[in-house]
Every structure is written in structure tokens, then in C-alpha cells.
C-alpha positions as CSV (number, residue, x, y, z in Angstrom):
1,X,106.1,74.0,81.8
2,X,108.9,76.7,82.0
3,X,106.5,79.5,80.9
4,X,104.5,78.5,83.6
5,X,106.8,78.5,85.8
6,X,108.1,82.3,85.3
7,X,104.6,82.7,85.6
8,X,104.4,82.1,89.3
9,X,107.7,83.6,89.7
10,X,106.8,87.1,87.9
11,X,103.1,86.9,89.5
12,X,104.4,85.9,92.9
13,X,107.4,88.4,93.2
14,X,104.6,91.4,91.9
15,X,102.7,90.5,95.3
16,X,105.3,91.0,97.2
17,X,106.5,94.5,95.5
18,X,103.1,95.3,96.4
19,X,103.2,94.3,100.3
20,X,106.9,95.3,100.9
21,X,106.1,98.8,99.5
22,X,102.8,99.3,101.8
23,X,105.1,97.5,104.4
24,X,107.6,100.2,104.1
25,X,105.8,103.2,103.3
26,X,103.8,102.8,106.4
27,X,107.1,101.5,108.8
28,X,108.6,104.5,107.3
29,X,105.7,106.7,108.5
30,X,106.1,105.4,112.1
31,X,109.9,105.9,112.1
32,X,110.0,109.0,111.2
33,X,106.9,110.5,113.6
34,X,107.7,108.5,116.3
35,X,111.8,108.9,116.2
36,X,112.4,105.3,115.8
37,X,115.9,104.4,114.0
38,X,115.1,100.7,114.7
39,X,111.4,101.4,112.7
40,X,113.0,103.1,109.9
41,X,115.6,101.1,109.2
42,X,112.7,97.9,109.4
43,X,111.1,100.1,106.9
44,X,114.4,100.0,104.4
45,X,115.0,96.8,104.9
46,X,111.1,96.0,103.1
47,X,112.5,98.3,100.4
48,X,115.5,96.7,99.4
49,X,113.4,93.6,99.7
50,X,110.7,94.8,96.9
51,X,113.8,95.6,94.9
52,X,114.8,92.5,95.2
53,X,111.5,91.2,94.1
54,X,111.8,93.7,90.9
55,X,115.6,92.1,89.9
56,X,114.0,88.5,90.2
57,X,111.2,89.3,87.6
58,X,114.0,91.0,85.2
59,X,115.9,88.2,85.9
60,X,113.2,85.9,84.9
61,X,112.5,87.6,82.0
62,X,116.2,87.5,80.5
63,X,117.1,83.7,81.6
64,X,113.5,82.7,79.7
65,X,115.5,83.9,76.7
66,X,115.7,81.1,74.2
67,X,119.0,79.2,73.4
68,X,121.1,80.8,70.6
69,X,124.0,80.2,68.3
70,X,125.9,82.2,71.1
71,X,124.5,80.8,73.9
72,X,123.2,76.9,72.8
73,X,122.8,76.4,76.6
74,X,120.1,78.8,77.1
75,X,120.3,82.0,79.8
76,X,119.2,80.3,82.7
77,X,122.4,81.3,84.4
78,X,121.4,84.9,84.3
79,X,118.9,84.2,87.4
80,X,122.4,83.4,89.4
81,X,123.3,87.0,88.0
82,X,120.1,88.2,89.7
83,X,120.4,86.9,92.8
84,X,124.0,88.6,92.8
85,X,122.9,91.3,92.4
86,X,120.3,91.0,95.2
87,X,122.4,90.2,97.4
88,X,124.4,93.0,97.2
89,X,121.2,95.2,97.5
90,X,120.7,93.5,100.7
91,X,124.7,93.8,101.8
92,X,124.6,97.3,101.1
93,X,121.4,98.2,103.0
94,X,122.8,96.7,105.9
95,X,126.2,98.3,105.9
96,X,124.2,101.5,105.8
97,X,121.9,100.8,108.3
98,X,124.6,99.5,110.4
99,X,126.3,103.0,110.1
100,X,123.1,105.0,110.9
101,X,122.1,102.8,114.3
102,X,125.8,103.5,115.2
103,X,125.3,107.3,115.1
104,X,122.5,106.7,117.2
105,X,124.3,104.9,119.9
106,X,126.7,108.0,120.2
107,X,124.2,111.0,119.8
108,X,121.1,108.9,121.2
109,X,117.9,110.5,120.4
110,X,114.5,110.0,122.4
111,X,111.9,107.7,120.7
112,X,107.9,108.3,121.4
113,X,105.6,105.5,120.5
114,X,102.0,105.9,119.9
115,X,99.0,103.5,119.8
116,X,98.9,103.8,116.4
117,X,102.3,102.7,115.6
118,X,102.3,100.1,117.7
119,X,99.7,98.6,115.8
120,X,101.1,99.0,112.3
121,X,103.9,97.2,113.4
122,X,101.8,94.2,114.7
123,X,100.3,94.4,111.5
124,X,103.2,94.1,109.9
125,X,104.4,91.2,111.4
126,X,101.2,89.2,110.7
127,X,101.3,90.0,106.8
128,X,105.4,89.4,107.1
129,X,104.6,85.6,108.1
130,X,101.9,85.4,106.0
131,X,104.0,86.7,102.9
132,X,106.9,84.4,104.0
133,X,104.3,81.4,104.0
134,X,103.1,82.3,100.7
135,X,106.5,83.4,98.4
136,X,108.6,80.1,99.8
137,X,105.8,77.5,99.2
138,X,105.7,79.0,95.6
139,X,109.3,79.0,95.3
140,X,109.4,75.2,96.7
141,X,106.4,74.5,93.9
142,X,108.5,75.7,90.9
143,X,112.5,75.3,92.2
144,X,113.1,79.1,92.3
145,X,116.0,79.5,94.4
146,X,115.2,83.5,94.7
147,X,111.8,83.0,95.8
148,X,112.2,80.1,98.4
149,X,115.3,82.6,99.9
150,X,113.0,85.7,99.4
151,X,110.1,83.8,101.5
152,X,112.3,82.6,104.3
153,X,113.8,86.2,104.3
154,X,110.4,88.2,104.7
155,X,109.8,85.5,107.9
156,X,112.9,86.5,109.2
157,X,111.9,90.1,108.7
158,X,109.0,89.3,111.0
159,X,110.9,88.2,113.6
160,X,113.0,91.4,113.7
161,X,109.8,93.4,113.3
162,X,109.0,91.7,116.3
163,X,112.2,92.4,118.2
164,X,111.5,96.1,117.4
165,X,108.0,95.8,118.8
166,X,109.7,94.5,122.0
167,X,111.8,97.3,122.1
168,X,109.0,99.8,121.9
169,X,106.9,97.9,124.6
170,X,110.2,98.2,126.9
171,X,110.4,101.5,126.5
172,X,106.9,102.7,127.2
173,X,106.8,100.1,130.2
174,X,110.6,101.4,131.4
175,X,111.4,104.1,129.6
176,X,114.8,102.2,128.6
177,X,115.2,103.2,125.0
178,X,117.4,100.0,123.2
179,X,116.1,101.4,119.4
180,X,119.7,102.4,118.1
181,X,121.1,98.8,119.8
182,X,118.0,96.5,118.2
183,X,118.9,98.7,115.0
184,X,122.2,97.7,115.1
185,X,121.4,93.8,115.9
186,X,118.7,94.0,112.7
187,X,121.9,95.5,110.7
188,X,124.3,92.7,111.6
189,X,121.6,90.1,110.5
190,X,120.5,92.0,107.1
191,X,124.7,91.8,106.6
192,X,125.3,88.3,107.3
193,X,121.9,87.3,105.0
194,X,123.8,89.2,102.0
195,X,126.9,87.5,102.8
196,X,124.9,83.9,102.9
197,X,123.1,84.9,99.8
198,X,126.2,86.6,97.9
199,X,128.3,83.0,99.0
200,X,125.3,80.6,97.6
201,X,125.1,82.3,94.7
202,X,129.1,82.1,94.2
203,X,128.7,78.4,94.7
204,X,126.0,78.5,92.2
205,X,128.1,79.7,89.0
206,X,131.0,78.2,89.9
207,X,129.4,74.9,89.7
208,X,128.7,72.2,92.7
209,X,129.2,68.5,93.0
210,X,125.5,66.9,92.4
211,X,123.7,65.4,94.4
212,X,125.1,62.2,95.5
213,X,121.7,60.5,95.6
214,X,120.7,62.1,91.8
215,X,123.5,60.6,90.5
216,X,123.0,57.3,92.2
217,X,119.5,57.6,90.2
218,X,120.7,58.2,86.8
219,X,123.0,55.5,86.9
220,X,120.4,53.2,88.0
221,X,118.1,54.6,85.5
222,X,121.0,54.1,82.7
223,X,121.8,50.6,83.8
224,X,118.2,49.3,83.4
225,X,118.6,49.2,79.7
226,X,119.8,45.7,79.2
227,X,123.1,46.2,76.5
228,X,124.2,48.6,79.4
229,X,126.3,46.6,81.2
230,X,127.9,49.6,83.9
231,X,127.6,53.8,84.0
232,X,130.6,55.7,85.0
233,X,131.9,59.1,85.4
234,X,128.5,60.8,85.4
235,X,128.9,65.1,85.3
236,X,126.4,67.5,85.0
237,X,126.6,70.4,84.3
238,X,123.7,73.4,85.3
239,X,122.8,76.1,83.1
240,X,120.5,77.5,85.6
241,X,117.1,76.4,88.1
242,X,116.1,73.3,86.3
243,X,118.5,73.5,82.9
244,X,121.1,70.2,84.0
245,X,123.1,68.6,81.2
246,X,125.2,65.7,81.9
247,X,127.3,63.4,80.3
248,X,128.4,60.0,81.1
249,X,130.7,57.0,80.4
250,X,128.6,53.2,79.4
251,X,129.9,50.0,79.2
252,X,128.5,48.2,76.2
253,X,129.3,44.7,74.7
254,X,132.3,44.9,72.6
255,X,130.0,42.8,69.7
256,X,127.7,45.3,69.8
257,X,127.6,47.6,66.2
258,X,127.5,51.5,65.8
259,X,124.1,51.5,64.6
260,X,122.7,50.1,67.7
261,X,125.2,51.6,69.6
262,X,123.6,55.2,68.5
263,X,120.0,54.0,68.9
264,X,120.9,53.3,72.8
265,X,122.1,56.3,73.3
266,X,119.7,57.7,72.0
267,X,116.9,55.7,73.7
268,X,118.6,56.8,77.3
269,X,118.8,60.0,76.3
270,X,115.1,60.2,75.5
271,X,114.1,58.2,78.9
272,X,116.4,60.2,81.3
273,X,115.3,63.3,80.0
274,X,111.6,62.4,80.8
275,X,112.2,60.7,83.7
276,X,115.2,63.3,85.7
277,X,112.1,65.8,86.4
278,X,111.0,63.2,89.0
279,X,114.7,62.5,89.8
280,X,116.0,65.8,90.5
């Protein structure tokens, strides 16, 4: 199950190295012909994007690692790494880009739109959507954290491809040229997406509370055995997407010897552990 899983991750991340880097090789075309900051900067933000796709299938790789006498847990935490470091891809790219549109504002230069452009970036938007559809289903089929964030990220991306299509359509209607301001706006909202990203992923190695309603499930699960007369103090404990081990308190009946004491445990060890993939 887990190899299949890094399976759809790896094969699913490759697809969209692949569209982000026609994406941004031909955004970067129109940017640069037609004097567009806003297009350009569209056009980095699908790079940093396939780079992120490249750091989730290293990421993969290493946290598929099997468990160790150093590491007994596993390196599923390395993902969490991953997506740090993704995040900061993205914060970066946005600072720049936020630094860039600002030059523009003070020394503006004159855009010039053609046909052709305009239809790249129409086309762009309709594989963005598409790839959006696509990566966070996938991620939502195998609980991949990167993907699902990397899917709604590329249908954001549409949305601001779209804002600079608007822009472009202003201007050759008006002649009122807002590229350096929309750049700026698509800066500002590639910044605060690293900043979410970078603070989930914080939250992530540190370690949350679970899931009320998980836990509520457990217990249940544990209390069906019929020595087990109350579960307590449930923790778990993640070692990365899909890697929880927990521990927990049970009341037994004081007559009750260590022999069959160990052959419970052992018995609701064996059930939760088949049974928590439908839980969690």
C-alpha cells in the first residue's frame, strides 16, 4: 500500500514538472515579447511550482526509507522537511517578485499584447484548472498533504492567470496599463500561500492535538473488547502522512492475570491497527 502510494505521488508530481515547465516556458515567452511584468512573474511563479513538484518526489523517496536502529519510527517526517522547504521556494519567489512589480510601479514601462499571447494565457488557465482538478484529487486518494496543497495552489494560479488576462484586456480596450499593480497583488498572494504553507508545516513537526472524533473512535474500538472495562489518556504520536503511533491507558479487572493481560493487548493492538485505516 505505501509503495503504491509514493507511486501516485512520484507519477503525479512528474505531470505536473511537465505542465508547469511548458506553463512557464511559454508565459515566460509572452512576458518578455510583450513587456508584461505581471506575465513573467505568472511565468515564475509555475517555476517555483515544478520545483516544488521535484522536492515532493525527493521527499518521497527519502521518507519511504525503511525504519532503522537509528530511526525505529521510519522517515516519514522527512515529507514535513519537504514541504519546508517548499514553502520557502514559494516565500522567496514572492518576495522577489514583489520587489520587481515595485520597480515597475516607479519606472512604469509600456506593455503590448498580441493575439497570440492572449491566447496562451487562456490556455493556460484551462490546463491550470485542469491540473488543479487532477494533483488534489490524487492527493485526497492517497493523504499526501503536498499534493492536495500543490492542486489547490495550481487552481489558485489560474485564477491569477486570469486576473492578468483581465489586465491585458483593460489595457487594449483602455489603454490603462495596471500590469506592475496586478503583479504586485499576484506577489502579495504567492507571499501569504508560503507563509500558510511554512505555518502548517510548523504545526506539522511540532505535533497537533488529534482529532477529537479519531480518538473518540479508538476508544470505542478499544472498549469493545469485553475485559476492557474503560480507555484513557489516548496520545498519538505522527511520524509522518499516515505513520500514527499511539499509546493508551485500559482499565482491566484487577482478577485478571499477566498472561491474559498480554494476549489483550496484544489482540487490540492487532485490531486497531487493521481497523484505524478506516478510522483515520
Amino acid at each position: 500500500m505505501e509503495n503504491n502510494r509514493d507511486k501516485v505521488i512520484i507519477r503525479t508530481s512528474i505531470i505536473g514538472i511537465i505542465a508547469n515547465v511548458f506553463l512557464a516556458s511559454f508565459k515566460a515567452f509572452v512576458g518578455i515579447v510583450s513587456n508584461s511584468i505581471a506575465v513573467t512573474l505568472d511565468a515564475v511563479n509555475n517555476l517555483s511550482d515544478a520545483l516544488s513538484s521535484i522536492i515532493t518526489i525527493v521527499g518521497t523517496k527519502l521518507a519511504g526509507k525503511l525504519p532503522n536502529k537509528k530511526h525505529p519510527f521510519g522517515y516519514g517526517r522527512i515529507e514535513y522537511l519537504s514541504a519546508m522547504i517548499v514553502s520557502g521556494i514559494v516565500l522567496y519567489a514572492g518576495l522577489t517578485s514583489l520587489v520587481e512589480s515595485v520597480k515597475k510601479i516607479i519606472s512604469p514601462e509600456k506593455a503590448d499584447y498580441s493575439a497570440v499571447s492572449l491566447v496562451i494565457i487562456v490556455s493556460a488557465i484551462v490546463v491550470k484548472l485542469i491540473l488543479g482538478k487532477y494533483v488534489r484529487t490524487q492527493g485526497e486518494k492517497v493523504n499526501s498533504g503536498s499534493l492536495i496543497a500543490s492542486g489547490k495552489d495550481a487552481s489558485f494560479d489560474a485564477l491569477l492567470s486570469t486576473s492578468v488576462l483581465a489586465s491585458a484586456v483593460i489595457f487594449l480596450l483602455t489603454g490603462l496599463s495596471l500590469e506592475a499593480y496586478v503583479g504586485a497583488l499576484i506577489s502579495v498572494i504567492i507571499i501569504k500561500s508560503g507563509i500558510e504553507m511554512m505555518r502548517d508545516t510548523v504545526d506539522e513537526i511540532l505535533g497537533e492535538r488529534a482529532d477529537k472524533e479519531t480518538t473518540k473512535k479508538i476508544k470505542a474500538l478499544i472498549k469493545e473488547e469485553p475485559e476492557v472495562r474503560g480507555a484513557y489518556d489516548l496520545i498519538m504520536y505522527n511520524y509522518g502522512p499516515d505513520k500514527n503511533y499511539a499509546s493508551v491507558h485500559i482499565e482491566v479487572p484487577d482478577t485478571m492475570t499477566v498472561d491474559k493481560l498480554d494476549k489483550l493487548t496484544r489482540r487490540i493492538e492487532k485490531r486497531v491497527m487493521e481497523e484505524s485505516v478506516l478510522l483515520l
